[in-house]
C-alpha positions as CSV (number, residue, x, y, z in Angstrom):
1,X,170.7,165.1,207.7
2,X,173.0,163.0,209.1
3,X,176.4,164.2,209.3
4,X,179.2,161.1,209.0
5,X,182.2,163.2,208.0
6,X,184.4,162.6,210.9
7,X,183.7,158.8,210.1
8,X,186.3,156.8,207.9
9,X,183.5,153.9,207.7
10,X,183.3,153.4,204.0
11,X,180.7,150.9,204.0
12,X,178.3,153.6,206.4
13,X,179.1,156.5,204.2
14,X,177.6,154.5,201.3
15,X,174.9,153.3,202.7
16,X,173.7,157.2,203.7
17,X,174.4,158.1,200.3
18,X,172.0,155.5,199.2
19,X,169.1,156.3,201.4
20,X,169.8,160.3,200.4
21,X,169.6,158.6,196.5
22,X,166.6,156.9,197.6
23,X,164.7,157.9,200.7
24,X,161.8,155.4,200.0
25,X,163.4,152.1,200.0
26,X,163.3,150.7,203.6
27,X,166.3,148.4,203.1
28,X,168.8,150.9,202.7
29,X,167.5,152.8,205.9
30,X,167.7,149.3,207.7
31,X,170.7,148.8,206.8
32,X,172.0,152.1,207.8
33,X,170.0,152.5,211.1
34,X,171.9,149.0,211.8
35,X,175.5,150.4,210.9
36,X,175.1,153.8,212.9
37,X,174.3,152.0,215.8
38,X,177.1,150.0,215.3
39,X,179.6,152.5,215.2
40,X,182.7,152.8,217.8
41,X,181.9,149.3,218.3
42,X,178.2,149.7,219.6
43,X,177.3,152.9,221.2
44,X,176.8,153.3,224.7
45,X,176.6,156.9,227.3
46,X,180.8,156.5,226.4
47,X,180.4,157.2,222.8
48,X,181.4,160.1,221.0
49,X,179.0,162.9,220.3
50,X,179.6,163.2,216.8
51,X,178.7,159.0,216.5
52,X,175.5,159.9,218.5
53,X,174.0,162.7,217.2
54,X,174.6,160.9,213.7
55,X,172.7,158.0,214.7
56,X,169.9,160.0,216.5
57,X,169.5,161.9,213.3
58,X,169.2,158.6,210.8
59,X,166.3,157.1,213.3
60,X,164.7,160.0,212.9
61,X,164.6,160.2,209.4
62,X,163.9,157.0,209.4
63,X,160.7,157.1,211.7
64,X,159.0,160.1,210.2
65,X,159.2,158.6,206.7
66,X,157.9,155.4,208.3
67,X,156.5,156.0,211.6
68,X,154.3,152.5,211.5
69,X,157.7,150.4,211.9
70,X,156.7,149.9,215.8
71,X,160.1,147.9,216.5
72,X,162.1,150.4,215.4
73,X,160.9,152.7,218.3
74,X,161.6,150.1,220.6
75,X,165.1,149.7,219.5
76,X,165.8,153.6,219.2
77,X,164.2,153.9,222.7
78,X,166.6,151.0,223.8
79,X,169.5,153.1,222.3
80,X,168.1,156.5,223.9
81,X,168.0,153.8,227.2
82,X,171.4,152.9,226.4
83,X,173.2,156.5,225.9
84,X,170.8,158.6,227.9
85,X,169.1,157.6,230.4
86,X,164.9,157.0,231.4
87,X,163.8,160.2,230.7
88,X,165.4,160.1,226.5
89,X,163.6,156.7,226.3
90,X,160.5,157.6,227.6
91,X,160.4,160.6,225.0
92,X,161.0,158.0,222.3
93,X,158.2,155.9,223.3
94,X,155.9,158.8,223.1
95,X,156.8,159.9,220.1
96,X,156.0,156.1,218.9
97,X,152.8,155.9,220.1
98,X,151.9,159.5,218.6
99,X,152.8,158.3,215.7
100,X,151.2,154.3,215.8
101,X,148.9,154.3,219.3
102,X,147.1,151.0,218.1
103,X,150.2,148.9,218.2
104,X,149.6,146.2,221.0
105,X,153.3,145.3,220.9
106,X,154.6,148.9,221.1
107,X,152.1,149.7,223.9
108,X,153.7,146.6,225.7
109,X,156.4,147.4,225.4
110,X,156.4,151.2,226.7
111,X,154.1,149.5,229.8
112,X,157.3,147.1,230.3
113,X,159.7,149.4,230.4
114,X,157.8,151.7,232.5
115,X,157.1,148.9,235.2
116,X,160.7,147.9,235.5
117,X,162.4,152.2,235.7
118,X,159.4,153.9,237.6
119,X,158.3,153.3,240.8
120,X,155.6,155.5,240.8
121,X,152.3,153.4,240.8
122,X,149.6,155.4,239.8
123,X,151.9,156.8,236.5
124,X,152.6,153.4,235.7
125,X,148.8,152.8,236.3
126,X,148.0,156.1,234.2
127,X,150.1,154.7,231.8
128,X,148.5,151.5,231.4
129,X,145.2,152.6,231.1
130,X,146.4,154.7,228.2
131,X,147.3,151.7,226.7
132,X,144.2,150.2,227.8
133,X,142.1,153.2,225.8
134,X,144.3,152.6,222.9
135,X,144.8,149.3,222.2
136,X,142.2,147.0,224.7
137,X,139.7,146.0,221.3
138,X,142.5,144.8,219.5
139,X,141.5,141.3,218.8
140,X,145.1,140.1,219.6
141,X,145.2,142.6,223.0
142,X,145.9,139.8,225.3
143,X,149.9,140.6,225.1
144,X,148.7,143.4,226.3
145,X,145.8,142.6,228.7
146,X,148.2,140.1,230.2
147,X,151.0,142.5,231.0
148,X,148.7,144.9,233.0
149,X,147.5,142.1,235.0
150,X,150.8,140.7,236.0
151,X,151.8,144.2,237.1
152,X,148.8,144.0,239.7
153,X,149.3,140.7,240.8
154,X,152.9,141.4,241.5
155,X,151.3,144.2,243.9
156,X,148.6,141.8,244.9
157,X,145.8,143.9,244.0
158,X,143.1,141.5,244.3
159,X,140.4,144.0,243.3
160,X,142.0,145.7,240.7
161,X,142.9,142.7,239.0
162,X,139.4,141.7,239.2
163,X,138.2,145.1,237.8
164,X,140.5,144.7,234.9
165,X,139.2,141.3,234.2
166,X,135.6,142.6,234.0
167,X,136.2,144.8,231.3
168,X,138.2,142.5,229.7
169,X,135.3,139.8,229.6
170,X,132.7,142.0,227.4
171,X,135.8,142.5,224.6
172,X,135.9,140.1,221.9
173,X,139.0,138.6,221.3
174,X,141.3,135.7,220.7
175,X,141.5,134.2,223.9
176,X,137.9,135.5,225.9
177,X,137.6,132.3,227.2
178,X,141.3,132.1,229.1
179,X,140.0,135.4,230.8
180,X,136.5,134.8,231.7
181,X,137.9,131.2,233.2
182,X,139.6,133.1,235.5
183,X,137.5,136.0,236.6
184,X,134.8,133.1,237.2
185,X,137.1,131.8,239.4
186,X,137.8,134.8,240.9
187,X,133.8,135.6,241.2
188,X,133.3,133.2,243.7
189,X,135.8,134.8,246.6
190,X,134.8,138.4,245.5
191,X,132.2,140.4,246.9
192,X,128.5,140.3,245.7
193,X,128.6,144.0,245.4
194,X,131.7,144.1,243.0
195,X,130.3,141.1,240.7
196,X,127.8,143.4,239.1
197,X,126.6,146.8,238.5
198,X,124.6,148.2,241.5
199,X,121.2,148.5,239.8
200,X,121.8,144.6,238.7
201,X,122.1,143.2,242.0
202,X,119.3,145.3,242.8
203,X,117.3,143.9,240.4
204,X,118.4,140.2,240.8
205,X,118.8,140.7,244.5
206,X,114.2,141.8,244.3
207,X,114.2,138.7,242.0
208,X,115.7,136.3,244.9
209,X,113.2,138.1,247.3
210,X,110.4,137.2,245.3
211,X,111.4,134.1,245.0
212,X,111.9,133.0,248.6
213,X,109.2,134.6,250.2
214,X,108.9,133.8,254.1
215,X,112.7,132.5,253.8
216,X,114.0,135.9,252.2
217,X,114.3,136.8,256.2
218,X,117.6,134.7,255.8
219,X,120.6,136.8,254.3
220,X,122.8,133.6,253.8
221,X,120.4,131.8,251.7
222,X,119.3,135.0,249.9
223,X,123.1,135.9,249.1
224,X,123.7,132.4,248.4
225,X,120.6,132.3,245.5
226,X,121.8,135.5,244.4
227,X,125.0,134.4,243.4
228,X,123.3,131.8,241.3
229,X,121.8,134.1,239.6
230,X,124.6,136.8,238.7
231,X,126.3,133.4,237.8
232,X,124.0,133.5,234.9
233,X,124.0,136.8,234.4
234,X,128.1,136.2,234.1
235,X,127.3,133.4,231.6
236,X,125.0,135.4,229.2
237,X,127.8,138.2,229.5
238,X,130.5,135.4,228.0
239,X,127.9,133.8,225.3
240,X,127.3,137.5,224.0
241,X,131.4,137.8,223.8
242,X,131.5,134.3,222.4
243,X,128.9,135.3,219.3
244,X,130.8,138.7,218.8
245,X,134.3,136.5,219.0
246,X,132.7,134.1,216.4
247,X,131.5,137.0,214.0
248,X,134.8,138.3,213.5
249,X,136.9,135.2,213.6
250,X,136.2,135.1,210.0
251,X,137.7,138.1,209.1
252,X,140.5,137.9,211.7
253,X,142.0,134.8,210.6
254,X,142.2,136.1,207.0
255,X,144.2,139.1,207.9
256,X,147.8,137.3,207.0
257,X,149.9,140.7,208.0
258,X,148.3,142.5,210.9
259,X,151.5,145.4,210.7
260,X,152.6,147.5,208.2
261,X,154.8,146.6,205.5
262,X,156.4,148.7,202.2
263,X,155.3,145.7,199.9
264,X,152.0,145.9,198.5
265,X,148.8,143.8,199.8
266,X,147.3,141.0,197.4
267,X,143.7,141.7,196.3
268,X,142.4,139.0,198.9
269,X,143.6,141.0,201.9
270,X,142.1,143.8,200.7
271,X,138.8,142.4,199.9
272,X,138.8,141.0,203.2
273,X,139.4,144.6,205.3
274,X,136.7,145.7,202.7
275,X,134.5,143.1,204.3
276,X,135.6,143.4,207.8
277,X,134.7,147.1,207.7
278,X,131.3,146.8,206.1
279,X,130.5,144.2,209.1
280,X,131.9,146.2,211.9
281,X,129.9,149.4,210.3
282,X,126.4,147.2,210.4
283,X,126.9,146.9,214.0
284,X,127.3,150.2,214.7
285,X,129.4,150.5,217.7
286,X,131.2,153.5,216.8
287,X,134.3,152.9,219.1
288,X,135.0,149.6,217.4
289,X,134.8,150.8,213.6
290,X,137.1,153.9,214.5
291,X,139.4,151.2,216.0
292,X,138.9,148.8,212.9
293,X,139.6,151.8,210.5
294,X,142.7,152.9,212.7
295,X,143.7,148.7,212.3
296,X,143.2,148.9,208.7
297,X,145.2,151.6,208.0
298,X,148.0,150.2,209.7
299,X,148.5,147.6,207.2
300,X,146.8,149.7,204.3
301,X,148.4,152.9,205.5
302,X,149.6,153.7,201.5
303,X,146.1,152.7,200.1
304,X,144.0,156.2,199.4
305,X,141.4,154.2,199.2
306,X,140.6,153.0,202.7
307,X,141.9,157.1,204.1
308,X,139.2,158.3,201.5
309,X,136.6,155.6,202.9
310,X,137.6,156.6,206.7
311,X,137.1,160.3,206.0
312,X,133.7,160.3,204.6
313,X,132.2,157.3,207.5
314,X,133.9,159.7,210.1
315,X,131.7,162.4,208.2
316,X,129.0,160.9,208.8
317,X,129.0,160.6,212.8
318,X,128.1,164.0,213.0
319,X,130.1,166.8,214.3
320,X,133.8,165.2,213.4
321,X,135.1,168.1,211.7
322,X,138.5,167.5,213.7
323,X,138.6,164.2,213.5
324,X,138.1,164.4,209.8
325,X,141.0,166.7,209.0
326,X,143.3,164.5,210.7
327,X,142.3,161.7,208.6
328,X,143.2,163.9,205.5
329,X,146.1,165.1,206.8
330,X,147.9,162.1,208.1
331,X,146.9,160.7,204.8
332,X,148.2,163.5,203.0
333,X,151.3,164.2,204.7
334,X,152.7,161.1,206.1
335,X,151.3,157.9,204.4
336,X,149.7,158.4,200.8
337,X,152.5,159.0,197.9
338,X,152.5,162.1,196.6
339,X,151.5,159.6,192.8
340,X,148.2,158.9,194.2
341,X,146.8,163.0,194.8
342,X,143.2,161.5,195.0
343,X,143.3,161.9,198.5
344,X,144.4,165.3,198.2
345,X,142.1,166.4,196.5
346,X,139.7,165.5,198.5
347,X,141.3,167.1,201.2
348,X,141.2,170.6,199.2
349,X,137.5,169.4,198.6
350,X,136.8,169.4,202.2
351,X,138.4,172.7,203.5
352,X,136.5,174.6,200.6
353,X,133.2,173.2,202.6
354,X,134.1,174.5,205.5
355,X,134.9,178.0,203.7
356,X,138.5,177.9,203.9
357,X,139.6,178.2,199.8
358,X,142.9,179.2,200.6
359,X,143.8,176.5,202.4
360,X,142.4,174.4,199.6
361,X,144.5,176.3,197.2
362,X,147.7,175.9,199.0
363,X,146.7,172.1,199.2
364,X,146.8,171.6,195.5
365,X,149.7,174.0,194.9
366,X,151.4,171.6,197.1
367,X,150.1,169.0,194.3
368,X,151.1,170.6,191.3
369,X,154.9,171.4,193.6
370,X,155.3,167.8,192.9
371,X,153.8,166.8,189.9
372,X,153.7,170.2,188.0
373,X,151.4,168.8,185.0
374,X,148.5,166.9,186.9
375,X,145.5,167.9,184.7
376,X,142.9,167.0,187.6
377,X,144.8,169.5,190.1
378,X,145.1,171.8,187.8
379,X,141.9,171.8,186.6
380,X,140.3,171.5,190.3
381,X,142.5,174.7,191.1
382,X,141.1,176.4,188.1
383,X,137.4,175.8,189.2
384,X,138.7,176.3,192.9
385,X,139.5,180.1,191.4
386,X,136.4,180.8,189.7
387,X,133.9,179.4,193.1
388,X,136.4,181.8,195.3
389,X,137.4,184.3,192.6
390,X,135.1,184.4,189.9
391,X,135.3,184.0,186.0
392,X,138.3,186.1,185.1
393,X,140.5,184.5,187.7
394,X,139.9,181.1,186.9
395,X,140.9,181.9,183.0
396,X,143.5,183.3,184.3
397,X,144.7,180.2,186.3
398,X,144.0,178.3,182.7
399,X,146.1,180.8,180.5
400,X,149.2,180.7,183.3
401,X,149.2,177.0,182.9
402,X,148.3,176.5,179.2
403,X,151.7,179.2,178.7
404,X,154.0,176.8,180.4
405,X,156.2,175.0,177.8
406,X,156.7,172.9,180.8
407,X,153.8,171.3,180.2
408,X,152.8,168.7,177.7
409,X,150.8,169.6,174.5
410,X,148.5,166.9,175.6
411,X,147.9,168.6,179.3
412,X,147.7,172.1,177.2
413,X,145.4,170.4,175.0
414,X,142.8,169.6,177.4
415,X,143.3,172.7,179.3
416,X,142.4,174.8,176.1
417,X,139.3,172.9,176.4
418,X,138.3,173.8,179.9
419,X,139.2,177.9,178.8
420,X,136.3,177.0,176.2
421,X,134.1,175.2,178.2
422,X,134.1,178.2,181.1
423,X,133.5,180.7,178.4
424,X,130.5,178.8,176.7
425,X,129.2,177.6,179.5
426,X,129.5,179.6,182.5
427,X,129.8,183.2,180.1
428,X,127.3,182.1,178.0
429,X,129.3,183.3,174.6
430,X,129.4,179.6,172.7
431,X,130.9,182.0,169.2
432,X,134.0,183.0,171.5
433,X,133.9,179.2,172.9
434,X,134.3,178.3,169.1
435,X,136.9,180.8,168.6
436,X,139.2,179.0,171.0
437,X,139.0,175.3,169.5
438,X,139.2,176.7,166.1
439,X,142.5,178.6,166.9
440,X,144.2,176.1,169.2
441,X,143.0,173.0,166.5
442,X,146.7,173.0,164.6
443,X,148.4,172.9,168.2
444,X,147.2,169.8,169.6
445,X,146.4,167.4,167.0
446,X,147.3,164.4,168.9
447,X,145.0,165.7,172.0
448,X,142.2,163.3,172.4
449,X,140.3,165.4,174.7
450,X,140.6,168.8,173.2
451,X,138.9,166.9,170.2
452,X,136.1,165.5,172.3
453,X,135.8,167.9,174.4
454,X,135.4,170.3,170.9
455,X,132.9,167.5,169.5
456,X,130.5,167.1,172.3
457,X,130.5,171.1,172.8
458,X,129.0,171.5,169.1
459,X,126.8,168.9,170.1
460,X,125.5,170.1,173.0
461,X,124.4,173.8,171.6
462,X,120.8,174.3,171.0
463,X,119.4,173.9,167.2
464,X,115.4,175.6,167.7
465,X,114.2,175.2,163.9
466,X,115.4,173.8,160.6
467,X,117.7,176.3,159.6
468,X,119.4,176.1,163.3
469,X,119.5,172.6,162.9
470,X,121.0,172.1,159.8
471,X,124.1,174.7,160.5
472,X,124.1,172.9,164.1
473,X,124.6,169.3,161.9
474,X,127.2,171.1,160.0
475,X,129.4,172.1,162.9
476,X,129.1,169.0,164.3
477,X,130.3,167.2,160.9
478,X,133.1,169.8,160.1
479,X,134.8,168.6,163.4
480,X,134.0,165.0,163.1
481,X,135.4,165.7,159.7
482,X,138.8,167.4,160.8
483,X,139.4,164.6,163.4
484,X,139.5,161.9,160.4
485,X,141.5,164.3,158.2
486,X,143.3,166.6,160.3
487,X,143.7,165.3,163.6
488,X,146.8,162.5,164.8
489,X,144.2,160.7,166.5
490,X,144.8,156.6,167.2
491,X,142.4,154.8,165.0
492,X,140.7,153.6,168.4
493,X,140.1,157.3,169.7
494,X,139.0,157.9,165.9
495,X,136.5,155.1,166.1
496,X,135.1,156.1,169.7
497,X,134.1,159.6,168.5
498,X,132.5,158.0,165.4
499,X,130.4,156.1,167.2
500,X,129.4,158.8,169.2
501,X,128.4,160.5,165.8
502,X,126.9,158.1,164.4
503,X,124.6,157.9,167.5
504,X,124.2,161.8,166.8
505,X,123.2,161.2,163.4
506,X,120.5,158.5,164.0
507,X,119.1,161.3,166.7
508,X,119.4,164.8,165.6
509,X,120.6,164.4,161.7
510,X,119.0,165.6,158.3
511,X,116.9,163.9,156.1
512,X,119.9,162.2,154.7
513,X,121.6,161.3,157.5
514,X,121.4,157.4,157.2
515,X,123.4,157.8,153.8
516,X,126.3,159.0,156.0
517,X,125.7,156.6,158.6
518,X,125.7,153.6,156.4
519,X,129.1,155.2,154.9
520,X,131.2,155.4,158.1
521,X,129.9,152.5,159.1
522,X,131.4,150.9,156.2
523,X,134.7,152.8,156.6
524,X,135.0,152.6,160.2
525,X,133.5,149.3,161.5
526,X,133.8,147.2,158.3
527,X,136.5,144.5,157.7
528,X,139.5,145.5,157.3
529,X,139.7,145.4,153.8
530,X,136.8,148.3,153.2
531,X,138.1,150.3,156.3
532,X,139.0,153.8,155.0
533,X,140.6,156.6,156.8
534,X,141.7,159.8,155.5
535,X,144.4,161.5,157.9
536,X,147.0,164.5,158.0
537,X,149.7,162.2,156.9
538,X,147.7,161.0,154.1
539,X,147.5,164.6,152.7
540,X,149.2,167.8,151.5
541,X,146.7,170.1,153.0
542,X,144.9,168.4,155.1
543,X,141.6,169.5,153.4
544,X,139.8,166.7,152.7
545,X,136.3,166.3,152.4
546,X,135.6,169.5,154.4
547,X,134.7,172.2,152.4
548,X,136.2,175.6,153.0
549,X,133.4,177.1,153.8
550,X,132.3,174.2,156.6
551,X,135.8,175.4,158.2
552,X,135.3,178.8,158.3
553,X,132.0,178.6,159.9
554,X,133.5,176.5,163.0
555,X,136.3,179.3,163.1
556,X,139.2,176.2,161.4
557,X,140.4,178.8,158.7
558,X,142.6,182.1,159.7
559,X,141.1,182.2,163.4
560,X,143.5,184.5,165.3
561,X,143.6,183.1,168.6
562,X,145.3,183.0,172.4
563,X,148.4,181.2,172.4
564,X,147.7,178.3,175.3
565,X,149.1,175.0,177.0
566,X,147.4,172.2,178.8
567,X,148.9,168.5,180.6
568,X,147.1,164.9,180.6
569,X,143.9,163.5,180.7
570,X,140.3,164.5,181.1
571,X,137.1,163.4,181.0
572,X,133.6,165.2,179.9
573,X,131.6,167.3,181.6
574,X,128.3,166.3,183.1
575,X,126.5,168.5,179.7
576,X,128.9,166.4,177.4
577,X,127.8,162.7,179.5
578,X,124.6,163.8,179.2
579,X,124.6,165.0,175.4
580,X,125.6,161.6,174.5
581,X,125.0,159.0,177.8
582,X,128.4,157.1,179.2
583,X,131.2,159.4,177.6
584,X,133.1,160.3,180.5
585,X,136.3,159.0,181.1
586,X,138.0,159.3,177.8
């Protein structure tokens, strides 16, 4: 943390006291990055320590909370330049390029600055083909392109310059045709051995051959025919890069903020990087898409969607286990808010594949570190436990969690209905299951999924004659029942599980059943005039219509049961979807 004690700037000491109140707002770091430099009167190697180490420590704040702002390396590697010399910039430009590789302009830049404080040729040279690896698809990459070629020409390297144009003839870009002009031109001074590769003028050169017969004993003429034909040869290479140019114009001249920005992207742009991608994957150059993706998430860097769609194409190019945990964890650690754990979560997903639960564990710790009562974390750690653990330890996890006041009843709620689920479903003792809803029922009245969740579970229990049957009907209508009597449910959430019963009633109910469905209908779905609902606050008791004895059988009256907490939403399990169709998501 910077350290501005010995400073008697009032307006810098509140403007780090801002940016430690709120570390994500980029104008307040601007601001300050701007007044540290500008202390002493701008610094230079004369400054004071104290005014330079303060400074140095802001930029580096600022750049690891947002390491995509490429011109803020170039001005802290100006002010390294500035205080410390070639070597202290040179670190900073690394660092940047760690940290944003695909940036033409930063790349540029570091190529710049290397040209004009080293005089070493083939580092520069190493450098710029670094650059060239890194950024020489980009579809603007002529800033680039055109910076390594003046270094040449200032050495009058005919034939590397010529080399470099060659490659840079078969990328599709903005300005192809600028760069194929000239290495045409250049074509017709260079050596027929250079303007192709060797098993092409072999081939052309037995084409010419053929073609001249008794005159092929005369080298000018057959060199001079040959050249006519890598000429053409030349001008299929620039109509193929002409079509790929074309192809993604379309895309490329809809991308209206190519760098990254804290403000959010309208739906167009990110329809069009949807797009963009999906072409780039049906050609199926792999280099290009990795370099598309890397693009993308430049400007989409907080977007988990686009990390999450990276990860799984990467996944599917084979052996990219590497490659894949990078994505996640440049997603996970740098880029993504810690709001949005979907990505997370798919991170802990992916080192449990690959047989490492702990480290999948410690990701969603990390989760739950930040936002303590995240039902899906908490429930993926739970299952997490019982895949790694078994049974015991994943109730465990649930009871830990449901016993934390620090929780909401809602989060407990839904977690009381997970400690059932495991038990009926994975221990196989549905009574036990009932046990638990019945004696958690009075805690979490206003829990919609601990009511669903309760509902679908009696629904989904086998019934193999009439007797079975009929006490399975009245389980299910004793909690339907309590839900309209007992339960603080919205009158939507009230409706939704009616029509879920109704649907169970026209399937599975007595003889009778189309008495009741006729009634609710009436009660529930009829104008508002005939709409009738019975609830808690409507009674003393909150007895209703459900007999005592309907109660008692689903475990409602005098269950002794575990104390227990829970935390936000939920959804149903495959069984429940699949007991009753679309239900998940409630």
């Amino acid at each position: 943390m910077a350290d501005f004690s010995f400073s008697n700037d009032s307006e810098l000491l509140a403007l780090n006291a801002q940016v430690l109140a709120d570390p994500e707002e980029f104008e307040h770091w601007d601001k300050l990055a701007q007044a540290a430099q500008a202390q002493e009167g701008g610094l230079n190697r004369n400054s004071s320590p104290q005014a330079i180490a303060s400074t140095r420590d802001v930029y580096d704040r600022f750049l690891t909370r947002f390491p995509l702002f490429f011109g803020y390396w170039k001005k802290y590697a100006d002010l390294e330049f500035a205080i410390a010399g070639t070597e202290a910039a040179d670190m900073v430009y690394e660092r940047g390029i760690a940290s944003i590789g695909i940036s033409v302009d930063l790349w540029q830049n570091y190529c710049n600055f290397k040209t004009e404080t080293n005089h070493d040729l083939d580092m520069i040279r190493e450098l710029f083909e670094r650059g060239a690896e890194s950024v020489g698809l980009d579809f603007l990459g002529h800033l680039f392109w055109d910076k390594y070629l003046e270094f040449e020409e200032r050495l009058n390297a005919d034939d590397r310059v010529f080399s470099i144009l060659e490659r840079i003839i078969q990328i599709p870009m903005h300005q192809y045709a600028r760069y194929f002009e000239r290495y045409h031109s250049m074509a017709a001074k260079r050596p027929i051995a250079e303007l192709a590769p060797v098993s092409v003028v072999a081939r052309l050169r037995e084409e010419v051959i053929q073609q001249l017969g008794p005159k092929a004993g005369n080298a000018a003429e057959v060199d001079r025919e040959l050249r006519v034909l890598i000429d053409t040869y030349h001008m299929d290479i620039f109509n193929r890069t002409q079509a790929e140019t074309t192809k993604r114009w379309t895309y490329e001249q809809e991308i209206k903020r190519p760098y990254y920005h804290v403000t959010e992207l309208d739906e167009a742009q990110l329809s069009n990087w949807r797009n963009y991608l999906d072409f780039e994957e049906s050609e199926g150059n792999y280099a290009r898409i990795k370099f598309l993706y890397e693009r993308c998430l430049v400007t989409a860097a907080n977007y988990d969607e686009f990390w999450l769609r990276y990860a799984r194409w990467m996944m599917s190019q084979g052996d990219k286990t590497e490659e894949v945990r990078n994505i996640y964890q440049r997603a996970s650690c740098i880029f993504v808010p810690i709001s949005q754990p979907t990505v997370r979560l798919w991170y802990a997903k992916f080192e449990e594949a690959l047989k490492h639960p702990e480290v999948a564990g410690d990701i969603l710790d990390a989760i739950l570190m930040m936002i303590p009562g995240h039902l899906e974390t908490i429930l993926a750690l739970t299952n997490l436990h019982r895949r790694s653990r078994g049974l015991e330890a994943a109730i465990q996890t649930l009871q830990m969690f449901i016993s934390s006041m620090e929780l909401s009843p809602y989060v407990r709620g839904a977690l009381v209905a997970e400690w059932a689920r495991l038990v009926a479903d994975i221990s196989g003792k549905p009574d036990e299951a009932r046990d638990i809803f019945a004696g958690h029922s009075n805690q979490y009245l206003d829990c919609r999924p601990f009511w669903l969740k309760w509902f679908f579970f009696e629904v989904s229990q086998p019934a193999q004659d009439e007797m079975e049957q009929k006490k399975h009907y009245r389980r299910v209508k004793a909690v339907y029942d309590a839900v309209r009597q007992r339960s603080n449910l919205q009158g939507a959430a009230v409706k939704d599980l009616t029509t879920y019963y109704l649907a169970y009633l026209q399937e599975r109910g007595p003889a009778d059943a189309m008495v009741e469905v006729t009634q609710l209908d009436k009660e529930v779905n009829g104008p508002v005039s005939v709409q009738k609902r019975s609830s808690r606050r409507d009674t003393d008791n909150g007895g209703g219509t459900v007999s005592g004895q309907m109660l008692l059988e689903n475990g409602l009256a005098g269950a002794s049961m575990h104390e227990g907490p829970l935390g936000q939403m939920l959804g149903t399990t495959p069984v429940q979807a699949a007991v009753n169709g679309e239900v998940a998501g409630y």
